[in-house]
N, C-alpha and C positions, 0 to 999 in steps of 0.2 A: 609542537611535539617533534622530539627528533625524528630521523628516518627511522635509527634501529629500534623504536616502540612502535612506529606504523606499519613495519616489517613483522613486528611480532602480533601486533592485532589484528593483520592481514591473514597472517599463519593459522590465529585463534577461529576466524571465521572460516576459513577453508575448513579447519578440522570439524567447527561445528556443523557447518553445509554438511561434511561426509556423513556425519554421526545423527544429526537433529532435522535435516531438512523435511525427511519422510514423515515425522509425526509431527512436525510444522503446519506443513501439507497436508495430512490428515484432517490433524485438528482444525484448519481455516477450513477444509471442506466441507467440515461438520456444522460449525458455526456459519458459513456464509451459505451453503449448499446451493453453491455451485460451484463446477469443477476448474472450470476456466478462470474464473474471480481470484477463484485459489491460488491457483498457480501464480496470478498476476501479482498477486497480495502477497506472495510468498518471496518473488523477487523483490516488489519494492522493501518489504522490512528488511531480507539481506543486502540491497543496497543503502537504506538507511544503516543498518549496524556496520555499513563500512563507510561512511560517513562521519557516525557519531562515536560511535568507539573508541577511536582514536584520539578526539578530545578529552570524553566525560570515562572511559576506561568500558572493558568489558562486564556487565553484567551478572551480578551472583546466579543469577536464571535465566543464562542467555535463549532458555526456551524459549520459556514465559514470556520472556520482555521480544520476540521475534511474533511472536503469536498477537500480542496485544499490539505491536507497531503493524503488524501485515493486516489484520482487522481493522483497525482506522485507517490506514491508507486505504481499505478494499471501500470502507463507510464513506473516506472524502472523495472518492471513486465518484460513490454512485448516487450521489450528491452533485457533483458537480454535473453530471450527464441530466440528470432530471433539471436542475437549473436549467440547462444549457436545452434540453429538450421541451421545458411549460416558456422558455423564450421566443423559442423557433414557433411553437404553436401559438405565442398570441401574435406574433407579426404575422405568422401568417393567417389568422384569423382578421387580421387589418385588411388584407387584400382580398378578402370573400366577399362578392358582389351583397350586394346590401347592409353591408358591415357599418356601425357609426361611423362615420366622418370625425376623425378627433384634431383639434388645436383649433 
């Protein structure tokens, strides 16, 4: 993609930040209901749509399509930490005194 379409979908997302971010923001609050998540989920979709935009073009509903990318990243979020937290819990259930002996 040349610069001056990366320049203009740079522009596209700035202007929808100004205009969209807030009912973005809302609406992941309401669906995720938490505040924090929100917010989290909010930046990662606007860094995806500066990402992907620039390839595959802007979106007829750059809401919509901000709201469903900030929802799945907030989903593979909290996903990943539960993996990451039932791992931590069984190694450490390996070093609890009378724990099976495994191998």
């Amino acid at each position: 993609m040349s610069d001056d379409s990366t320049k203009r979908v740079r522009e596209a997302v700035d202007a929808i930040y100004r205009s969209e971010s807030r009912r973005v923001f809302a609406t992941l609050i309401r669906l995720l209901g938490d505040f924090d998540l929100a917010e989290e989920a909010l930046h990662d979709a606007f860094r995806a749509a500066l990402e992907q935009w620039p390839r595959d073009g802007v979106p007829t509903n750059p809401r919509a399509w901000l709201v469903s990318a900030g929802r799945f990243k907030a989903i593979d979020g909290i996903r990943r930490r539960a993996v990451r937290a039932t791992g931590f819990a069984l190694e450490a259930a390996l070093y609890l005194p009378g724990a099976p002996a495994w191998g």
